[in-house]
SEDREN-525045 format. One record per residue: x, z, y of N, C-alpha, C in turn. Coordinates in steps of 0.001 Angstrom, whole numbers, plus 524288, in hexadecimal, padded with zeros to 5 digits. Example, Ala and Ser with C-alpha at 12.3 -4.5 7.8 and 13.67 -1.06 7.14 Angstrom:
BEGIN
8338681E787E9C68300C81E787EE6C8339081E787F31C
8323281BA87F7368356681BE47FBDC8326481EBE8001E
This chain:
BEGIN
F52C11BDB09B200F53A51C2C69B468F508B1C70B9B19D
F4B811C5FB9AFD0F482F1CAE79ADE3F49F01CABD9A799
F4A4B1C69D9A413F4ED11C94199F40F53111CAC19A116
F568E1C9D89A459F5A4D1CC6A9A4B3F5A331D36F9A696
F584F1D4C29AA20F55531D9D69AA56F52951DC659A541
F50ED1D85B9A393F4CCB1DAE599D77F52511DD4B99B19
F56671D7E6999B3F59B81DB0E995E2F5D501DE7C99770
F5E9F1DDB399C57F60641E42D9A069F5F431E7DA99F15
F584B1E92E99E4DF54481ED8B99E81F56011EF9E997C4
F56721ED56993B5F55EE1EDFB98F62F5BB21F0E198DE3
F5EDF1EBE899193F64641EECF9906CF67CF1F42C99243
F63F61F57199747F61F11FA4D9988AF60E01FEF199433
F5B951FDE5994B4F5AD32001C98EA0F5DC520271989E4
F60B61FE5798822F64991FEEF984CCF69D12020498774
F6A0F2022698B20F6F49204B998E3EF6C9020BB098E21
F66D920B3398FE2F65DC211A599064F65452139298D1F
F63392126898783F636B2142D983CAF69C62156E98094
F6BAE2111B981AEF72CE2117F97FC9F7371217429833C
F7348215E8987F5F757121BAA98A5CF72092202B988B1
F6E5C220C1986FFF69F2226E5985B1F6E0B2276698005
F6F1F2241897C94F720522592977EEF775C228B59790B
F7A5A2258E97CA4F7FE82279097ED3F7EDF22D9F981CA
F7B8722E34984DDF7B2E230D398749F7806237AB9854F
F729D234FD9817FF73AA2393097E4CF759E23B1C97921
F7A7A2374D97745F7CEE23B7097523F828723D0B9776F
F82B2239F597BEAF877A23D3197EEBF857D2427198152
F81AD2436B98268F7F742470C98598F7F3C24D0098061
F7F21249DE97D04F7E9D2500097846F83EF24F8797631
F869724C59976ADF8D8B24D96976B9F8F2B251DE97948
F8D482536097D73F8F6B2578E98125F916C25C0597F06
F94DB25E9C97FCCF94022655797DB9F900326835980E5
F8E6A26AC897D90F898426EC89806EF83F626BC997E11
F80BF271CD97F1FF7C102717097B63F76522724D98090
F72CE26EB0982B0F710A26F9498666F6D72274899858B
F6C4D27615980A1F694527B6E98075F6E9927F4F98292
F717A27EBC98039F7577284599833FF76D22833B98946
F761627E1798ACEF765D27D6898FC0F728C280739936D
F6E0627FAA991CDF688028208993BFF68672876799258
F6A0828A3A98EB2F689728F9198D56F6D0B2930798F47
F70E028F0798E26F75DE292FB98FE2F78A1293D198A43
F7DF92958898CDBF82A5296739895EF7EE529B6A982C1
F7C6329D8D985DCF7BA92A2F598459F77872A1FB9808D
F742229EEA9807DF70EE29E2B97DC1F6FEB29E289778D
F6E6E2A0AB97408F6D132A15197009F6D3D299F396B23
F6F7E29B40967F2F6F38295859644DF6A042938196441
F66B4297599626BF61132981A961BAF5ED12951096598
F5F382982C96A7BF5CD0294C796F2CF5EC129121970C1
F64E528E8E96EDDF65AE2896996FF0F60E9285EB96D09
F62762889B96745F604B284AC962B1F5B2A2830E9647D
F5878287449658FF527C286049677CF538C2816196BF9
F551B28330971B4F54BF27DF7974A1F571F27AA2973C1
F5B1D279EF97032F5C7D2749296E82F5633270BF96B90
F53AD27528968AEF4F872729296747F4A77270D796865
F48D5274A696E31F478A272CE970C8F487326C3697532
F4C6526C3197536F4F092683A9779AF4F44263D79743C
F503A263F296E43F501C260CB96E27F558125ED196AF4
F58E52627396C9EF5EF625FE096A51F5FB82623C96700
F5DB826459963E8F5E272652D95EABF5C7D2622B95A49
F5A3525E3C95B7DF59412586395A65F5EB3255A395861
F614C251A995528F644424C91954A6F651124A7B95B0A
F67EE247B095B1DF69BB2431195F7AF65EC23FC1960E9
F681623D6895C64F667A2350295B21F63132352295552
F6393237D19519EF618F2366D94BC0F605323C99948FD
F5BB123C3F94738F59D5241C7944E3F5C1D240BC93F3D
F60B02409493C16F615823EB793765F60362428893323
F5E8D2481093505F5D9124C4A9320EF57EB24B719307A
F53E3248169339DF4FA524787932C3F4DA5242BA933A4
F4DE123E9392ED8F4CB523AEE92D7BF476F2398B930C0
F42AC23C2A92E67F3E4F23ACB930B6F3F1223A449375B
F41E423D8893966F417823E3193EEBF483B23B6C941DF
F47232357A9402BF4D9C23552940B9F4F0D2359E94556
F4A2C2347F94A4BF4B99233DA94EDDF4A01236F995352
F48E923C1C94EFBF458424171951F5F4CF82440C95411
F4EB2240E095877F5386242AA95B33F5332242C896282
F58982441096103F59F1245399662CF571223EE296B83
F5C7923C2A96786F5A0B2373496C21F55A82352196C55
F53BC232369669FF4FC32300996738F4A462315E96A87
F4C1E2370096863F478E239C496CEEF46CC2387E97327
F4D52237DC974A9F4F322396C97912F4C672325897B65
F4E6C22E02976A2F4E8B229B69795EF48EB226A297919
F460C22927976EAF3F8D229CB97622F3D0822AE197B11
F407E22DFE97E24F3CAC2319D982C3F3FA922E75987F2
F433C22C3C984DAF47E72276D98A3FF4301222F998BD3
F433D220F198633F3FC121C06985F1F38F621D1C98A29
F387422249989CDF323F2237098C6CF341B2243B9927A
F38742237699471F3A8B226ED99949F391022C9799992
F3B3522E1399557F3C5923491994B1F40C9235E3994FB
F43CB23818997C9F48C823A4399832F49DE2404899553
F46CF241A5995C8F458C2476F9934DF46A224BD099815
F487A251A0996B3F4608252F299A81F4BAD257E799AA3
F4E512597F99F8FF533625C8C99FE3F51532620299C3F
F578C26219998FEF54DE267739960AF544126C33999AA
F587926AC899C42F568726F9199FE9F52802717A9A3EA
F52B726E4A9A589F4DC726BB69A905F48FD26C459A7CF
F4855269AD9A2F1F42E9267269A056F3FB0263AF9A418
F43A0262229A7B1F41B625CC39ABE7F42AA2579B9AAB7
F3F92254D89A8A5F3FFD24F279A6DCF43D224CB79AB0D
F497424A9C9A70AF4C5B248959AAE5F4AEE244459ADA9
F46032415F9AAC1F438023CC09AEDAF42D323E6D9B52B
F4060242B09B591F3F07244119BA4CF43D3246C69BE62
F46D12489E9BB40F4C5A24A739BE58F4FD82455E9BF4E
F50B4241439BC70F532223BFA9BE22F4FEB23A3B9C2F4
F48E023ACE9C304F45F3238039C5B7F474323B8D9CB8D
F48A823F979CCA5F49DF244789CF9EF4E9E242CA9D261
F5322242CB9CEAAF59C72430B9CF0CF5A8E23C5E9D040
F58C7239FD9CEB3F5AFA233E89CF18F5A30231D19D3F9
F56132332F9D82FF57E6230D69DD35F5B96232F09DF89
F5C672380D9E005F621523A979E2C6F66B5236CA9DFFA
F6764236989DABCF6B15234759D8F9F6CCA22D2B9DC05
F665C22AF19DC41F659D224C69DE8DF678D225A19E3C9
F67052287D9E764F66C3229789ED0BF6D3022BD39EDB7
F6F3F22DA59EA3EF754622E379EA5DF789022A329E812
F75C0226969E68AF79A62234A9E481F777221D0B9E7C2
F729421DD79EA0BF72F4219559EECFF75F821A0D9F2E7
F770021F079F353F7A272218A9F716F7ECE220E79F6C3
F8181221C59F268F862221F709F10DF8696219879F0FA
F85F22166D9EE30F86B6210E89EE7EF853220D5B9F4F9
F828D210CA9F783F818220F2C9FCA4F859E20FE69FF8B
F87F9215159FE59F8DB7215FAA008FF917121259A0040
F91FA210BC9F9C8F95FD20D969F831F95CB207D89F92F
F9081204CD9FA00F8F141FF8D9FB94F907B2004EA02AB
F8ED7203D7A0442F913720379A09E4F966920398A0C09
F9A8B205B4A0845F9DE820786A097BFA1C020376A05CF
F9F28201D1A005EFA38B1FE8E9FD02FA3811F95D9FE8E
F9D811F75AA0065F9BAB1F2A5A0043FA10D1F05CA04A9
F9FD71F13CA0A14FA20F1EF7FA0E4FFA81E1F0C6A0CE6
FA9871F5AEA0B9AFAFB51F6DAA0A0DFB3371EFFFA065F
FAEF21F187A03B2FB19C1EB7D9FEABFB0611E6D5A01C5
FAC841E5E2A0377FAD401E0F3A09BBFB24D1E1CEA0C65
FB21E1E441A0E1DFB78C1E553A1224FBC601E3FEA1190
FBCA61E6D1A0AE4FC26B1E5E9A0A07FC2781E197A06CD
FBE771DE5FA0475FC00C1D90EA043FFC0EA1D762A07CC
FBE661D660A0C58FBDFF1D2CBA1117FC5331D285A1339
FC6861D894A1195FCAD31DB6AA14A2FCFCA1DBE1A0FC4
FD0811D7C1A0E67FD3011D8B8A0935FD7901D7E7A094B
FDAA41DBCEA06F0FE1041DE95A087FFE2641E051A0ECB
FDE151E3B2A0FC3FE0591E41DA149BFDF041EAEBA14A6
FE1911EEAEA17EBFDF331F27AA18E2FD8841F4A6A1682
FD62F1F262A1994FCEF61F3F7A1810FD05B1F26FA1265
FD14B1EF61A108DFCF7E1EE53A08B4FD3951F177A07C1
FD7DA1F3E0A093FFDAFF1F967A0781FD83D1FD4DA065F
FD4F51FE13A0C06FD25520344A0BD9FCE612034AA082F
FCB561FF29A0929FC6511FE75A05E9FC6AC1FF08A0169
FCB641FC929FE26FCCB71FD879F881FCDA32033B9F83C
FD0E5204EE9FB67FD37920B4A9FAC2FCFA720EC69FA55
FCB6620DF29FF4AFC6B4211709FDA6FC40420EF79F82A
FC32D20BE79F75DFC00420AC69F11CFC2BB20D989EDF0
FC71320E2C9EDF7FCA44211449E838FC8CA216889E9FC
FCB64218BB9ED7CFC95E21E319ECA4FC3D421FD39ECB2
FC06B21B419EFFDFB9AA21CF39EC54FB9D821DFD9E60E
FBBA821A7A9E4E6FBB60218B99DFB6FBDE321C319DBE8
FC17F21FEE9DDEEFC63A224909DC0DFC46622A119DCF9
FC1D3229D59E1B9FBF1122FDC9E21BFBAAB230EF9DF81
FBC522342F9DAE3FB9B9236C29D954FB3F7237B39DD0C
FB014238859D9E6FAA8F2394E9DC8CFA9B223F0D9DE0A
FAAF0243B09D986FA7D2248D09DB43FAD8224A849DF3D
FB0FB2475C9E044FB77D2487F9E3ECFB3EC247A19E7FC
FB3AB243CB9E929FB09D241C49EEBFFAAEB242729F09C
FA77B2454B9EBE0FA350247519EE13FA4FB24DA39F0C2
FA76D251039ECEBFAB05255BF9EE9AFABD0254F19F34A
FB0BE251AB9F656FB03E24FDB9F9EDFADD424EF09FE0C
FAA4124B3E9FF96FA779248E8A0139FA35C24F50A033C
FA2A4253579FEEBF9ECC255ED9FF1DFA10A259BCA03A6
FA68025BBDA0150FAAA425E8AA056CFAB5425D73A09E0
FACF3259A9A0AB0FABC72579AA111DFA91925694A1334
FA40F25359A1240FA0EF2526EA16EEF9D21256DBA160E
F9BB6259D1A1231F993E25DBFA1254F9B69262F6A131F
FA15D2651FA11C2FA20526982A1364FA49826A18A16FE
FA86526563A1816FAC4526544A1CFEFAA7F26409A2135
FA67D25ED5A20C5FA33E25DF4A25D5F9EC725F98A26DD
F9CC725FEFA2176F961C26304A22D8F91E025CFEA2408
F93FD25860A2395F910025422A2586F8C3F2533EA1F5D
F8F40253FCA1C98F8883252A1A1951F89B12576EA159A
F84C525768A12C9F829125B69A0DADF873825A90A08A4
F87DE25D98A0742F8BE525DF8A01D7F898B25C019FD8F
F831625D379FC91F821925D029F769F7B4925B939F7F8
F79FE25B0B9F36DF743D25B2F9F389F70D2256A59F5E6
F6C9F2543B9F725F6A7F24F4D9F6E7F66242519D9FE5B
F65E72556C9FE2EF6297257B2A0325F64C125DEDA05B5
F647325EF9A0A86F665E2628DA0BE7F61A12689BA0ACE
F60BA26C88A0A6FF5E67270F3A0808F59F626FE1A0E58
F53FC26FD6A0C15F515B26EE2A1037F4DB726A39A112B
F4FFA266B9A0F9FF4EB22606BA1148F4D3F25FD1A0AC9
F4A0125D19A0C1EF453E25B11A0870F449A25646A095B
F43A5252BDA04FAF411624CE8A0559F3E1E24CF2A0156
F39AD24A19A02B9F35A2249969FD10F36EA243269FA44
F3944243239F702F3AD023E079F432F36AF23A8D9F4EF
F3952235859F587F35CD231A79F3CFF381A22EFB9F10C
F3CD522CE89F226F4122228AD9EDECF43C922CEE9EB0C
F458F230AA9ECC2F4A47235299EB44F4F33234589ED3D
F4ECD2300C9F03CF544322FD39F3B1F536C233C69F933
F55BE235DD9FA75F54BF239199FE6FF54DA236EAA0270
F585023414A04E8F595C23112A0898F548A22F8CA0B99
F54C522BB7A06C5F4D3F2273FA0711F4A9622B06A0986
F489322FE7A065DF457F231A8A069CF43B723421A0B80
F47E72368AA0CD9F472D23904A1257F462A234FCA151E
F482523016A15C9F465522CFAA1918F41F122A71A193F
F401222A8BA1366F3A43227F9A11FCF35CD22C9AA150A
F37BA231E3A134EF3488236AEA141FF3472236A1A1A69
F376E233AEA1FF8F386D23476A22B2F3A4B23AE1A2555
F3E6E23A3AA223EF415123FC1A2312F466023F24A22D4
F498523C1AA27AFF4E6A23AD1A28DCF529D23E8EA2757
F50FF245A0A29B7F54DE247F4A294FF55F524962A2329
F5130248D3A204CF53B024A82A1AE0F55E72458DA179E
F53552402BA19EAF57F323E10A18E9F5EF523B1BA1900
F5D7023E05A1E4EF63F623FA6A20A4F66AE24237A1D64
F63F4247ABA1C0CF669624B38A1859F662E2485DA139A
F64A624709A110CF647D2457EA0D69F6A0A240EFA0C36
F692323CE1A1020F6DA4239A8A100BF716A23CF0A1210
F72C72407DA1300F790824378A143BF78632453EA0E62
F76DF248A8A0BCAF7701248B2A04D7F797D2440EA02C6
F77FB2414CA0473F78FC23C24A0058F7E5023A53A0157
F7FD623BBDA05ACF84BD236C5A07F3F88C92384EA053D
F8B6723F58A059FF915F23F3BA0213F8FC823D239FC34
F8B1023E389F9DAF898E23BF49F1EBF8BBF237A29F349
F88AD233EB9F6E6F890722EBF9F66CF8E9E22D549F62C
F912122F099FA99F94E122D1A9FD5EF9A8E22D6D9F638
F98DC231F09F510F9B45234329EFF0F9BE02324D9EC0A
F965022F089EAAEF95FA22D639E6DCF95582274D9E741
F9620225BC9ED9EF95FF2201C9EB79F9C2321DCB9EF13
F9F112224A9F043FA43521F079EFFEFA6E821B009EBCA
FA68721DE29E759FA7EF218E39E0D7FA543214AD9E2B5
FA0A8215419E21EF9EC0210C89E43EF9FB620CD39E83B
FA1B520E689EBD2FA16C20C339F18CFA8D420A399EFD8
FAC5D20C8C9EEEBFB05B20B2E9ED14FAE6E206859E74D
FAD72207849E541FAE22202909E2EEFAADE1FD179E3D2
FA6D61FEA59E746FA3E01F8CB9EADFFA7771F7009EDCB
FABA11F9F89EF7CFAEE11F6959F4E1FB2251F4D89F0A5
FB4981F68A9EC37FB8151F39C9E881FB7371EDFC9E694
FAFD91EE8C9E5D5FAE101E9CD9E1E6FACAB1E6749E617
FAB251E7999EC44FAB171E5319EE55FAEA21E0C19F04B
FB38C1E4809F1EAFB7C41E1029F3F7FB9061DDE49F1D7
FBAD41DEA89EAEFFBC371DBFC9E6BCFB82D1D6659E792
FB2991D7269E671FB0351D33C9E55CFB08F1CED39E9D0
FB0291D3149EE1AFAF3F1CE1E9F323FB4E21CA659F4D5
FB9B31CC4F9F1ECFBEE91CA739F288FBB7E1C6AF9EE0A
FBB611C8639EA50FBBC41C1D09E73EFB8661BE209E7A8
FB4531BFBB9EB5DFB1BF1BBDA9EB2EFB0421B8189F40D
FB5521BB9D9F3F0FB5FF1B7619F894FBB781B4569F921
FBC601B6129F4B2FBFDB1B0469F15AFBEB11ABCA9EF46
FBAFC1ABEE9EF44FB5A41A7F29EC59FB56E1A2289F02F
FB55E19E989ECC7FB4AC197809EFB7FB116198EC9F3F5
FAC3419A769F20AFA81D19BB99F701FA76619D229FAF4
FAC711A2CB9F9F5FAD001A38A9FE39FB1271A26BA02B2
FB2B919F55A0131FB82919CB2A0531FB63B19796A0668
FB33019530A02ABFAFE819183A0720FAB00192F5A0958
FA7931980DA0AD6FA5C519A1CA0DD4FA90E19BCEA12E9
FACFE19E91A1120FB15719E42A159AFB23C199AFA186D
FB56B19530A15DFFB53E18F36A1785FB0CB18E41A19F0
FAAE418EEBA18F1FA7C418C8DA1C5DFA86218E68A22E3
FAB42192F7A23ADFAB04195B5A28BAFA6B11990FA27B9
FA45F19BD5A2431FA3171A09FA2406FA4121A594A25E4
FA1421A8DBA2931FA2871ADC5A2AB3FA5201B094A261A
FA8F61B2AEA25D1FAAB51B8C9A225AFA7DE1BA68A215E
FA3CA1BD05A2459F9EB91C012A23B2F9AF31BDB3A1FA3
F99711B87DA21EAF96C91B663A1DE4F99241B56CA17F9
F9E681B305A1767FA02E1B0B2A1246FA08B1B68FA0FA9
FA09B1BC46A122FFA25D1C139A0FF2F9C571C295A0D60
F9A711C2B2A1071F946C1C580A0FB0F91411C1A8A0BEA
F8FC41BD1EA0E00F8C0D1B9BAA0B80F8DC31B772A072D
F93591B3F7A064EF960D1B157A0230F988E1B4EC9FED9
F9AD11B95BA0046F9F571BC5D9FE09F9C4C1C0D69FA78
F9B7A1C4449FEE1F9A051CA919FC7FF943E1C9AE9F91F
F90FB1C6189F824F8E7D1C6619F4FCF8F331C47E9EF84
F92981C0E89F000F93BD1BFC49E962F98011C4519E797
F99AE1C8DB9EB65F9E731CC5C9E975F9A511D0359E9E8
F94BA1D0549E890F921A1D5C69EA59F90651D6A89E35C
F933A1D2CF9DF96F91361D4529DAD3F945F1D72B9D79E
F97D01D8699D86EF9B0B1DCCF9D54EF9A341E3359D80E
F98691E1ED9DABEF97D11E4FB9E022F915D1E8E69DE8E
F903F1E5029DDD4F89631E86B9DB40F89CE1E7FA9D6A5
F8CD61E6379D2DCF8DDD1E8B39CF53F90281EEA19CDF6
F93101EE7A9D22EF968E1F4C89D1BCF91AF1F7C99D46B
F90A31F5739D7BFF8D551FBC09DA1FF88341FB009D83A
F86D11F78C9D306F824C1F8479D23DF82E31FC5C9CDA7
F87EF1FAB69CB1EF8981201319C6ABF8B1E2065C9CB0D
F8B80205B09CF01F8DB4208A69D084F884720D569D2E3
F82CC20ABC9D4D4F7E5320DB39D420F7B5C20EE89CF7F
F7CFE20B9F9CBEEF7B7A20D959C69CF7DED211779C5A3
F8174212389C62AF8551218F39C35AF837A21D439C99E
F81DB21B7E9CE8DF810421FE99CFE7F7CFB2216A9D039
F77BC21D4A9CE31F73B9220649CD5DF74672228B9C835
F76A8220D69C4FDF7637225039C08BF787C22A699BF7B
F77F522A7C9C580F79C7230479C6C3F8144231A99C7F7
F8194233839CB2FF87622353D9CE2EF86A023B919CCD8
F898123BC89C875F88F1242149C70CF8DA6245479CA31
F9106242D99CBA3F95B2247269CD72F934A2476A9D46F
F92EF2411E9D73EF90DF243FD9DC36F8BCE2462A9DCCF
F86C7245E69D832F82DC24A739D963F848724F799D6FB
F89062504A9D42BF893A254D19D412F8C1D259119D823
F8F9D254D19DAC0F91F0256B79DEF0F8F6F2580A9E3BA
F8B61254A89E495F883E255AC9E81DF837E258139E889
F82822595E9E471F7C6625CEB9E349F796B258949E3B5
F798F252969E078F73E02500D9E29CF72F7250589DDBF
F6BE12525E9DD44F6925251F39D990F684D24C1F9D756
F6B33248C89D4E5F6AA0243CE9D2F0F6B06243059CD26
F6B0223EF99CB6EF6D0823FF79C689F70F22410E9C398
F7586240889C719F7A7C2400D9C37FF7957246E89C1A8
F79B8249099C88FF7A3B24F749C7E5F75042524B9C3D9
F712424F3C9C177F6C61250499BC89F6DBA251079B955
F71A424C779B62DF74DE24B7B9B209F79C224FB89B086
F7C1824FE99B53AF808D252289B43AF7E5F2576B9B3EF
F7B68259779B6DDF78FD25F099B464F7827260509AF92
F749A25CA39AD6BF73E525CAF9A883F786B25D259A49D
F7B63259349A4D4F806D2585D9A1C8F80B225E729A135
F8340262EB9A607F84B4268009A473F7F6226A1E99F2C
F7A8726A0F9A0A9F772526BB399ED9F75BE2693A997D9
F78D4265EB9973BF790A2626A991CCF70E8260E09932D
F700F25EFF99606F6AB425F6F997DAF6B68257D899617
F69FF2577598FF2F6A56252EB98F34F64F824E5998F90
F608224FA09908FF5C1724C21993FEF5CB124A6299A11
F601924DDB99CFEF615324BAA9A0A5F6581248B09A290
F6BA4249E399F17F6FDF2460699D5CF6C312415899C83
F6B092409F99620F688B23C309951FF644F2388D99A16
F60C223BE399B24F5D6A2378F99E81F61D42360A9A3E0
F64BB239C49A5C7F66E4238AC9AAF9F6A09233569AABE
F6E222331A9A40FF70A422FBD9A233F6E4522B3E9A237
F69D022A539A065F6567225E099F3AF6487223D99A22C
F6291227B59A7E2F5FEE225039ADE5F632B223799AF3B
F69FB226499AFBBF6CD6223489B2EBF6D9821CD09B0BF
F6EEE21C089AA9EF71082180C9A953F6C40213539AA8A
F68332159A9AB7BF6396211D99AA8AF646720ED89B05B
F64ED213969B352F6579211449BA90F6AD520E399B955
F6E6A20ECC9B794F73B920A629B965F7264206589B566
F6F72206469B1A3F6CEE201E69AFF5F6A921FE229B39D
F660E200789B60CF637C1FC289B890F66801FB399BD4D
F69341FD2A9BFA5F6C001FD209C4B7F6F501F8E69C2B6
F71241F8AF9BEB5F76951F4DB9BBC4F73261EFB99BC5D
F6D481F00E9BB0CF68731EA489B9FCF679A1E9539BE42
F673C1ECAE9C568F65531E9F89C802F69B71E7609CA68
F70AD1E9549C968F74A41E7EB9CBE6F74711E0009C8BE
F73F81E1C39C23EF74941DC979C064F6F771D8989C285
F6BA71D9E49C5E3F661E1D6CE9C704F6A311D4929CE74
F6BC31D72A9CE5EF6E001D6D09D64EF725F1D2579D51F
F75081D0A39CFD0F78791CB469D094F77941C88B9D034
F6FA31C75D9CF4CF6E601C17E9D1A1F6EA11C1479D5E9
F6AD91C43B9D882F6AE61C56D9DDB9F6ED31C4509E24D
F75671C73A9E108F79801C4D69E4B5F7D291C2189E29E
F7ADE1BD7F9DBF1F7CF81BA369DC7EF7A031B76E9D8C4
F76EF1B2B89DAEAF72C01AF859D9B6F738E1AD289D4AF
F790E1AD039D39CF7A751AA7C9CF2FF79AE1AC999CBB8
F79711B1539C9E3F79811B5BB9C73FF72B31B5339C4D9
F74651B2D49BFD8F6D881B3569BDAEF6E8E1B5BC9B6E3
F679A1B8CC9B6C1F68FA1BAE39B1ECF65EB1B84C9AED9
F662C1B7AD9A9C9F63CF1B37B9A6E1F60D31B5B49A2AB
């Protein structure tokens, strides 16, 4: 188990660095020049030229080939010099080390996307029970019918939505934003929720969880539609299984041969999907924080993007891939766990 993790960790490694290459020179692919971004349309060549050189990008890429002695006085090496120290560098605009704005932005982002997948395990888990249990009948109609159109609606369609009605038609929760104007919590995790409740301060974390519920609900329908898919699927084939028809034969409860014999050997395709499936939403949900005003990461990134603000593209790119990395290592560590057979060598 601990070489196998070792060569996980390494192969890691090799994945974040592959992506800092992809990522920054896709990121200077862009059209647009982040000094004219920052100065404006209007700005003088002169005073581009200068803050380009200040900055830095008036530098090579990848290879100084104009200057032998200095072959690696560039763009990246620099960049992947200050990776290797956990230096992210620092927003041009800003001049705020994006370390500390990920360290800022990344629990809103964690706390909206537990929020989501909590939605979707409550709502997919039992759905895909059902309509196996219930198979070709009405309920596994519906159950399938709703999975497709989770799975079909568009996300910023149904946050739009979602925001329109229960916030402007009914007035029952907040449209936007992570706290209502007023209410204060002093972090301790950065989940708000927690916090208010850790802080013993119920009502702000009341408010707080009404913030959260249309994001969640928004962003973890995909989700929740395709757990009842992988569910049903898995648990049909595997109560087709010798085992389980002579568990049946013994006079076994339903309950029992479903729960104890059945749904755990069908719970591994199952945390496979939703273990990619919290890996991509902590690495940020840029269309529902932008829809919703939550300060997280997706909505960091995507700011930037307008701003050609390429230290914070790059690091945001990095943190996310690094989190669905290890999220991908603790999903592959959980199939010894719910199935004993399962060893790594």
């Amino acid at each position: 188990m601990t070489a196998y993790i070792i060569r996980r960790l390494l192969r890691t490694l090799l994945v974040i660095i592959g992506i800092s290459v992809v990522v920054f020179a896709f990121v200077r692919s862009i059209p647009g020049d982040p000094a004219v971004a920052l100065l404006g349309e209007r700005a003088t060549p002169a005073a581009s030229a200068r803050l380009r050189e200040q900055l830095g990008l008036n530098q090579p890429w990848f290879i100084n080939y104009k200057d032998p002695a200095n072959l690696f006085d560039a763009q990246y090496p620099k960049y992947i010099g200050a990776l290797l120290r956990g230096d992210l560098g620092s927003g041009i605009k800003s001049q705020i080390p994006v370390a500390s704005e990920l360290k800022v932005r990344f629990p809103a982002t964690a706390e909206l996307a537990l929020g989501a997948i909590l939605f979707a395990l409550l709502i997919g888990l039992p759905a895909g029970i059902v309509a196996a249990l219930r198979r070709n009948t009405p309920v596994d109609s519906l159950a399938t019918t709703v999975s497709l159109v989770g799975v079909s609606m568009p996300v910023f369609w149904l946050g739009l939505l979602l925001s329109w009605f229960f916030a402007v038609v009914l007035g029952w929760l907040p449209p936007s934003a992570r706290l209502s104007v007023g209410v204060d919590i002093q972090p301790i995790t950065g989940l708000y929720v927690l916090d208010g409740l850790l802080r013993g301060q119920p009502a702000a974390a009341w408010d707080a969880f009404k913030h959260l519920l249309l994001p969640s609900i928004a962003l973890g329908t995909i989700p929740m539609a395709i757990t009842a898919r992988i569910t049903r699927n898995s648990l049909l084939e595997v109560l087709g299984q010798d085992y389980v028809r002579t568990a049946r034969a013994k006079g076994l409860s339903p309950r029992i041969v479903t729960l104890k014999h059945a749904l755990r050997n069908a719970l591994l395709p199952v945390v496979t999907v939703v273990g990619l499936q919290i890996g991509a939403l902590l690495g940020g949900a840029v269309l529902t924080e932008t829809i919703f005003s939550w300060p997280g990461l997706g909505s960091y990134v995507f700011d930037a993007i307008s701003l050609r603000d390429y230290p914070v593209i790059q690091g945001g790119v990095i943190f996310a891939a690094l989190i669905v990395s290890v999220v991908n290592l603790l999903v592959d560590l959980s199939y010894a766990f719910l199935d004993p057979r399962i060893q790594y060598a």
